[in-house]
C-alpha positions as CSV (number, residue, x, y, z in Angstrom):
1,X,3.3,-0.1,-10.8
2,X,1.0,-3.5,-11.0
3,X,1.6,-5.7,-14.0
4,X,-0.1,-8.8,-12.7
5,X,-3.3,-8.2,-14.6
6,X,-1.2,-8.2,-18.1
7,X,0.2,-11.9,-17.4
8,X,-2.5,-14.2,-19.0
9,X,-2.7,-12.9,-22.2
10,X,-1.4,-14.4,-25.6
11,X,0.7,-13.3,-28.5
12,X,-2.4,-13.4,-30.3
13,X,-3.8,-10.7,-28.5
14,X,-1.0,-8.6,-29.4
15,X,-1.1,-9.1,-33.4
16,X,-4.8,-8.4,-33.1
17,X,-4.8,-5.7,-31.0
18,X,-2.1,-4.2,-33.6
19,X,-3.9,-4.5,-36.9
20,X,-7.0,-3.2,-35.1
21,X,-5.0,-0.1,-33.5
22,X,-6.6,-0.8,-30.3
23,X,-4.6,1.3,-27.5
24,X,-6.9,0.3,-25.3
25,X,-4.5,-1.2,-22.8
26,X,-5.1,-0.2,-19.3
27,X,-3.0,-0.1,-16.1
28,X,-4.2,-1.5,-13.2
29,X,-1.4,1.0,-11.8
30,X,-4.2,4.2,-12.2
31,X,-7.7,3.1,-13.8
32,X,-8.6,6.9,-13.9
33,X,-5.4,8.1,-16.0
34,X,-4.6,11.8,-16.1
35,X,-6.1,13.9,-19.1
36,X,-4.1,14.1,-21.9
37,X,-1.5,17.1,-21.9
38,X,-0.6,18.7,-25.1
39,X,2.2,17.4,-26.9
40,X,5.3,19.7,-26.0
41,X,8.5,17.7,-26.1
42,X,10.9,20.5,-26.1
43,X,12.0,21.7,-23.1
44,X,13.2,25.3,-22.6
45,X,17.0,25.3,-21.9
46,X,17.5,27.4,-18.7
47,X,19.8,24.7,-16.6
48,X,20.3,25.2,-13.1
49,X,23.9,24.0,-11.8
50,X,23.6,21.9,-9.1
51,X,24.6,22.6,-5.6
52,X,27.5,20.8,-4.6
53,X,26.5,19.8,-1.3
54,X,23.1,18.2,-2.2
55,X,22.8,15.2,-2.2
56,X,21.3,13.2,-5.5
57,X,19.3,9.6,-5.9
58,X,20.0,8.4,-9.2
59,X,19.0,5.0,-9.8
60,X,16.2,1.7,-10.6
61,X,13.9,-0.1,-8.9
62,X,15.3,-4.0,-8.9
63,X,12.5,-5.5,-6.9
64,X,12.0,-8.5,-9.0
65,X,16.0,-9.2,-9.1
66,X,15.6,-11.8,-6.2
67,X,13.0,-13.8,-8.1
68,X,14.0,-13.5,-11.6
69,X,17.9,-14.0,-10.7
70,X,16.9,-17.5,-8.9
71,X,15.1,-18.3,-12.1
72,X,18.4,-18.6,-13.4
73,X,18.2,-15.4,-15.4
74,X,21.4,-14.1,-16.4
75,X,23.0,-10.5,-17.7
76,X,25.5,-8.8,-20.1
77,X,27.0,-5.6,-20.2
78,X,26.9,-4.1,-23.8
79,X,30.3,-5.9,-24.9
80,X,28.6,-9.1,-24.1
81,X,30.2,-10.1,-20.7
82,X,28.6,-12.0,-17.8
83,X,28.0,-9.1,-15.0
84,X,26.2,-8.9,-11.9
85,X,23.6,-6.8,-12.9
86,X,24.0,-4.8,-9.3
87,X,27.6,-4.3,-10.0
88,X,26.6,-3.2,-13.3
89,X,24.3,-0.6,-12.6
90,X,26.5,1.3,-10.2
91,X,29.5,1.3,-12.4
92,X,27.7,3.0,-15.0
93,X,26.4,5.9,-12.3
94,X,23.7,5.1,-10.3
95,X,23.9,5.0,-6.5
96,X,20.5,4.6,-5.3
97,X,18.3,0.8,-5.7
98,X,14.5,1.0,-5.0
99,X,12.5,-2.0,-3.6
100,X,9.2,-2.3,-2.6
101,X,7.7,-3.8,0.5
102,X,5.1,-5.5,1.5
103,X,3.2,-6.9,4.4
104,X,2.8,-10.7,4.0
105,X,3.2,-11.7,0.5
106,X,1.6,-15.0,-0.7
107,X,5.3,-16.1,-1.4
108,X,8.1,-14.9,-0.3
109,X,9.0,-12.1,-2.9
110,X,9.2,-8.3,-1.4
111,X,8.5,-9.3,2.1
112,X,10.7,-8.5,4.9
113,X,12.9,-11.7,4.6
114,X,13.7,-11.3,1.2
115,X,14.2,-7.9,1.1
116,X,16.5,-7.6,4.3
117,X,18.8,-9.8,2.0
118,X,19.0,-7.7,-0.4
119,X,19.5,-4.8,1.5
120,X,22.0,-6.2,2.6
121,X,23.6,-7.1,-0.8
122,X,23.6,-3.5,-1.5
123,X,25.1,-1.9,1.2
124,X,28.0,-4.5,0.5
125,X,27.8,-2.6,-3.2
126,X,28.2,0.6,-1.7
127,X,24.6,1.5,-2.8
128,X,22.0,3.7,-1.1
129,X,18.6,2.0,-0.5
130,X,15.2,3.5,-1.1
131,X,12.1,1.4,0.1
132,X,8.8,1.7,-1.0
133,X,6.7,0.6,1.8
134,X,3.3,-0.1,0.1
135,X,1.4,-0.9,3.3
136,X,-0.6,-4.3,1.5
137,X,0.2,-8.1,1.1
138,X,0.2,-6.4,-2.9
139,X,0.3,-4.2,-5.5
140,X,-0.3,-0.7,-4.3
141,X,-1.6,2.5,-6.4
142,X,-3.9,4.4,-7.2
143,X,-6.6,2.4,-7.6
144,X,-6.1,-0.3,-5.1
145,X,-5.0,0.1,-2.0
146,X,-5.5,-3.1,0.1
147,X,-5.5,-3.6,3.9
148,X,-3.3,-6.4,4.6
149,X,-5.0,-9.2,6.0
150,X,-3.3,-9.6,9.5
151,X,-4.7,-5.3,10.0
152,X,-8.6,-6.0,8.1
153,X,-11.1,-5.7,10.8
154,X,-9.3,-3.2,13.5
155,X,-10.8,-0.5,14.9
156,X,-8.9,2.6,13.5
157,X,-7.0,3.3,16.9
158,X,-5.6,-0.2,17.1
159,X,-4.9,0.2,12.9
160,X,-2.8,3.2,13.4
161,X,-0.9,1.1,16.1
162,X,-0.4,-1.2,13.8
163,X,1.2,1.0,11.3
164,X,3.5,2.7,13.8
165,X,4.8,-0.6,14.9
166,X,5.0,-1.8,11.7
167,X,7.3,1.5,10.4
168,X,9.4,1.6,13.4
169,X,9.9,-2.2,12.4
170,X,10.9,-2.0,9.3
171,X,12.6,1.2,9.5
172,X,14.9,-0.3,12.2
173,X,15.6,-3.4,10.2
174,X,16.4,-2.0,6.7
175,X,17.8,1.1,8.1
176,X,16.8,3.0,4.6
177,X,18.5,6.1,3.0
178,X,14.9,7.1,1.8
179,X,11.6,5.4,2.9
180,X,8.6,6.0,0.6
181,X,5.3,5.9,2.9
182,X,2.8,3.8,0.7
183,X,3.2,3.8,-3.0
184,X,1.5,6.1,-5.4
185,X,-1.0,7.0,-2.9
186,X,-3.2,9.6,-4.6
187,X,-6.3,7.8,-3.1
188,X,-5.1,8.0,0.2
189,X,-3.7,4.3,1.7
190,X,-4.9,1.1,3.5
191,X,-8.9,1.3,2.6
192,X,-11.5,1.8,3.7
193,X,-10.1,3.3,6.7
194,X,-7.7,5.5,4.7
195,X,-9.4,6.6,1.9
196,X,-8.4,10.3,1.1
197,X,-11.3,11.1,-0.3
198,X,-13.9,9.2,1.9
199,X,-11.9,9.5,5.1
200,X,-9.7,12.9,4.6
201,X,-8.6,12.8,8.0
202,X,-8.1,9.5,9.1
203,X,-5.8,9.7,5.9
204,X,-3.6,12.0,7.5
205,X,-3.6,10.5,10.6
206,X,-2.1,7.8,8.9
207,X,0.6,9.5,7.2
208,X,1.3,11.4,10.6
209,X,1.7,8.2,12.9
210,X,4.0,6.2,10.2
211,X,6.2,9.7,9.9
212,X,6.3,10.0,13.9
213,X,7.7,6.0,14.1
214,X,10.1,6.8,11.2
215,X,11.7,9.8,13.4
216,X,11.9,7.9,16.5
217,X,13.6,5.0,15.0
218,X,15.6,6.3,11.7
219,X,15.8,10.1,12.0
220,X,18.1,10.4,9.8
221,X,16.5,8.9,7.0
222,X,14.2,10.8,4.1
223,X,10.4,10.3,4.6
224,X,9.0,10.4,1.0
225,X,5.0,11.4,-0.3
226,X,5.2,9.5,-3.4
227,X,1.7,10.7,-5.9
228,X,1.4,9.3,-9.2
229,X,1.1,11.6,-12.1
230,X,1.2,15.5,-12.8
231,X,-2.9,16.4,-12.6
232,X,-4.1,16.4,-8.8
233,X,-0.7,16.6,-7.3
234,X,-0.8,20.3,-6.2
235,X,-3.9,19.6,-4.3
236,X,-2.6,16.2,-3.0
237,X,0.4,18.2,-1.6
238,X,-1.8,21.4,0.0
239,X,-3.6,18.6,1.6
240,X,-0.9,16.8,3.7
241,X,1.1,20.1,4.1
242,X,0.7,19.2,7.9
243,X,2.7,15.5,7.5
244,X,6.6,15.6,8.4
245,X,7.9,14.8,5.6
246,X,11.3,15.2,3.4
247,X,10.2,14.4,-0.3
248,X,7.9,14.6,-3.1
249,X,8.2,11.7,-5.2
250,X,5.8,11.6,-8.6
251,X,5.3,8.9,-10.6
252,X,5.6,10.1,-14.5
253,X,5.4,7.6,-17.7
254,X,4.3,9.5,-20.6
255,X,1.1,7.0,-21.6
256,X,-0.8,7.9,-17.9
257,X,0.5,10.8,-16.7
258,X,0.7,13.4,-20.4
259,X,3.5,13.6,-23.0
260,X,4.6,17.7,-21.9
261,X,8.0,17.5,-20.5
262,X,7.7,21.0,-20.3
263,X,5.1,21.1,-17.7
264,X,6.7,18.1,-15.8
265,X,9.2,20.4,-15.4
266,X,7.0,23.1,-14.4
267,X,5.2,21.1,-11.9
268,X,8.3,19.5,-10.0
269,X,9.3,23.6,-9.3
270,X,6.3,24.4,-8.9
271,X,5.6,22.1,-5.7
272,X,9.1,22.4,-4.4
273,X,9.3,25.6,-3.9
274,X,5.4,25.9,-2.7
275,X,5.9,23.1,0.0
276,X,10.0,23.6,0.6
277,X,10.7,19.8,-0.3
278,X,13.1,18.5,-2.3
279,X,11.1,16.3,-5.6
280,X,12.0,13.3,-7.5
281,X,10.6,11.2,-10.1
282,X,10.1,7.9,-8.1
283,X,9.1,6.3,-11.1
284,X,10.0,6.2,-14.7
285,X,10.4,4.6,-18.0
286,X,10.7,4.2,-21.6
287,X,10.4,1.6,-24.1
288,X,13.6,0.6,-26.2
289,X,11.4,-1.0,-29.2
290,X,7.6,-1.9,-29.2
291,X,7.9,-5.6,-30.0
292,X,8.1,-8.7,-27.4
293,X,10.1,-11.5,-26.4
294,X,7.5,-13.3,-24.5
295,X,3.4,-14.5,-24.5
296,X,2.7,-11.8,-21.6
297,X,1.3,-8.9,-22.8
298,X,3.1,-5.5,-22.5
299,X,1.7,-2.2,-20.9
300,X,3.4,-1.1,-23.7
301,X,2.9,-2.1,-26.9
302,X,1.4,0.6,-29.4
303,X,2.8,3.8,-30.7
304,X,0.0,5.8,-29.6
305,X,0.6,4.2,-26.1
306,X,3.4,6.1,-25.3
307,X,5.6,7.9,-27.4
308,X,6.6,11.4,-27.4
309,X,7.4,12.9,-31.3
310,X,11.0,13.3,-30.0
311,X,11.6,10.3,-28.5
312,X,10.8,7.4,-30.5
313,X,10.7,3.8,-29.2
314,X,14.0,2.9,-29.6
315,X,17.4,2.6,-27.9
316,X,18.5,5.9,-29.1
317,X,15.1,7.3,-27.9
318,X,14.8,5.5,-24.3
319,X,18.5,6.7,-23.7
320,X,16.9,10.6,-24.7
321,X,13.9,10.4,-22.5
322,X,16.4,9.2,-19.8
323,X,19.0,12.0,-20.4
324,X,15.6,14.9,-20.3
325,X,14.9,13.0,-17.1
326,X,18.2,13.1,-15.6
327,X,18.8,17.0,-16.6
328,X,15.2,18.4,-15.0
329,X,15.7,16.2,-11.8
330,X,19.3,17.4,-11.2
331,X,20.1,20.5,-13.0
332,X,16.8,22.2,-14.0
333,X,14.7,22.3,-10.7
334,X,16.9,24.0,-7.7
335,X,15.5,21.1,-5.3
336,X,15.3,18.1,-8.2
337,X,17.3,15.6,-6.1
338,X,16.9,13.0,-8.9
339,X,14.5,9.6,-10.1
340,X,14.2,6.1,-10.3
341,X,13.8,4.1,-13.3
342,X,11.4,1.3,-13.0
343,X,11.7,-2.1,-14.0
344,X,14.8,-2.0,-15.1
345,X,15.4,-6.2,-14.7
346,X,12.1,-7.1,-16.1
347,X,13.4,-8.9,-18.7
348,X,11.1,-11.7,-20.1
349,X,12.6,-14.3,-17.8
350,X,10.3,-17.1,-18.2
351,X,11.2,-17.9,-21.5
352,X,9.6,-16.6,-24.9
353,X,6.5,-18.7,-24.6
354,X,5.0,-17.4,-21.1
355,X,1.9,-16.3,-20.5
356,X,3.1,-15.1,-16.9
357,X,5.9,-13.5,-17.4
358,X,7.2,-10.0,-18.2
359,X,5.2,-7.0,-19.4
360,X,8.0,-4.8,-19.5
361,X,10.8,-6.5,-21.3
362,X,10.6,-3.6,-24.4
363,X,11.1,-0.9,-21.2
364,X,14.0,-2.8,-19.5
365,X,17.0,-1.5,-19.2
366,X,18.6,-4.5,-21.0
367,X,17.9,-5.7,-24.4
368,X,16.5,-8.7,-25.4
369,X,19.4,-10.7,-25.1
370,X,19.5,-9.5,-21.9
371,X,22.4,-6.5,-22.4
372,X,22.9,-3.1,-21.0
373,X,21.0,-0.6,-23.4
374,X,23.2,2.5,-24.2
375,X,20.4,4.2,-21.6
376,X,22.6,3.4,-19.9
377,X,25.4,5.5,-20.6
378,X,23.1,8.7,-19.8
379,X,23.6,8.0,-16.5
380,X,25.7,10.7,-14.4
381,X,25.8,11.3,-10.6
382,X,26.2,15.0,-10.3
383,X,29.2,16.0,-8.8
């Protein structure tokens, strides 16, 4: 998900953009979004109990923690107490953080450094780590995919090289419990040279090298395909059927990727029991209100935007979404092993006048005031 786009924008924008009914926000996450799906929010009842020896990923992505925690940024739990927000989040059921990684970062946020230290933090918490190695000094997905500038200008032998190094590296260091290879790449990864649909099979001789270093180093860690969206993902998955992998990971947020629960549903069996893999949503969320606490525009912002007829945007309907979530990724689809809210810390930690700050502060997973949404208390680890 890449918000960095959204951060120069005014509150005027907003009001504007709202009398004019102009949902004509767009992601820089997926430029080409998926068609719309027919609006189908019910979701036939025919639970699967899940199988005591699986074993399940429930949790966030916290990636900006580090940054907006040194900011000074603090959080509550819903009574109104100081918590760590780490602490927080496992006590009410998850067990599993996500943080992305990248290559060389212009500062220090989400490169190794920094993200060894958290690591860290969380296996002090008890907490299962799932890295999302986006393979760019930057935002990955689907439309940009961006060599990092230490690999641009290698001949493709010496680039896959440098991606098995790399992996093994990293894989060795943060020793992770899952490791995503690239983020939402439904474009293929590190372009030109690994452009799925320009270069098919330079692609997959990607994929294959960075799998290979990941078993040699950290076999006993899940190597996860992560795809954004629903359309295109059954051909995306036919296509690397010959990669080693563990996972399927899709990206779904109702305002890209169609407001039919039903045929999320549908699509998660449908491509675990085609490819034999177990299938997560490796990226989620829902917004808790439609109005702002900060200058930076949201992703977000306008009914037509995002919201499902069932689920409207508010606390009761974020902790709804959340709980349909929850149910098709662990009781509803044999292999559903689970998903990851995103974003769950973006508060709007520079204060209510920034122009750079958060985009996502209405799809947090704390309020305003910076406490724990009752979205919280959908959570539940299956047993």
């Amino acid at each position: 998900m890449c918000f960095l786009c959204y951060q120069m924008k005014q509150r005027w924008i907003k009001i504007v953009a709202l009398f004019l009914c102009a949902g004509t926000f767009h992601s820089c996450q997926d430029p080409t979004p998926d068609p719309e799906l027919p609006i189908d929010p019910e979701v036939p009842e025919d639970p699967i109990v899940p199988v005591p020896e699986a074993e399940y990923f429930i949790g966030t992505d916290l990636s900006s923690l580090p940054e907006i925690e040194a900011a000074g940024t603090i959080f509550y739990n819903t009574e109104g107490q100081l918590v760590d927000a780490v602490s927080l989040l496992k006590s009410m059921g998850m067990n599993t953080i996500r943080l992305r990684l990248w290559v060389d970062p212009q500062d220090e946020h989400s490169g190794l450094a920094e993200v060894k230290a958290f690591a860290e933090r969380l296996r002090s918490a008890r907490l299962k780590l799932w890295l999302s190695v986006h393979y760019s000094d930057t935002w990955a997905d689907p439309g940009k995919q961006v060599i990092p500038a230490a690999w641009q200008g290698l001949s493709f032998p010496s680039l896959k090289d440098s991606v098995a190094s790399y992996t093994q590296r990293v894989a060795q260091t943060l020793q992770p419990d899952i490791i995503q290879l690239g983020n939402e790449i439904n474009s293929g990864l590190l372009h030109p040279q690994g452009d799925r649909n320009a270069q098919p099979e330079q692609f997959l001789e990607l994929l294959i090298r960075a799998t290979q270093a990941v078993r040699e180093t950290t076999p006993e860690a899940r190597i996860m395909l992560h795809y954004a969206g629903i359309a295109g993902a059954d051909a995306f998955f036919d296509e690397v059927a010959e990669v080693d992998y563990d996972q399927i990971g899709l990206s779904y947020y109702p305002r890209w990727h169609g407001k039919d629960l039903a045929d999320l549903k549908t699509t998660l069996r449908r491509l675990s029991e085609r490819h034999e893999k177990e299938v997560l949503i490796a990226e989620t969320a829902y917004p808790f209100t439609l109005d702002w606490a900060d200058w930076t525009n949201n992703l977000v912002g306008l009914e037509e935007q995002v919201i499902l007829p069932s689920y409207p945007a508010s606390p009761q309907g974020q902790q709804d979404f959340i709980s349909v979530i929850q149910s098709i990724t662990t009781r509803e689809v044999a292999l559903g092993r689970g998903f990851c809210y995103w974003g769950a810390e973006l508060v709007a930690w520079r204060g209510p006048e920034a122009t750079d700050g958060s985009p996502w502060e209405n799809q947090a997973l704390f309020d305003f005031e910076h406490r724990a949404l009752p979205v919280l208390d959908a959570i539940e680890l299956p047993q």
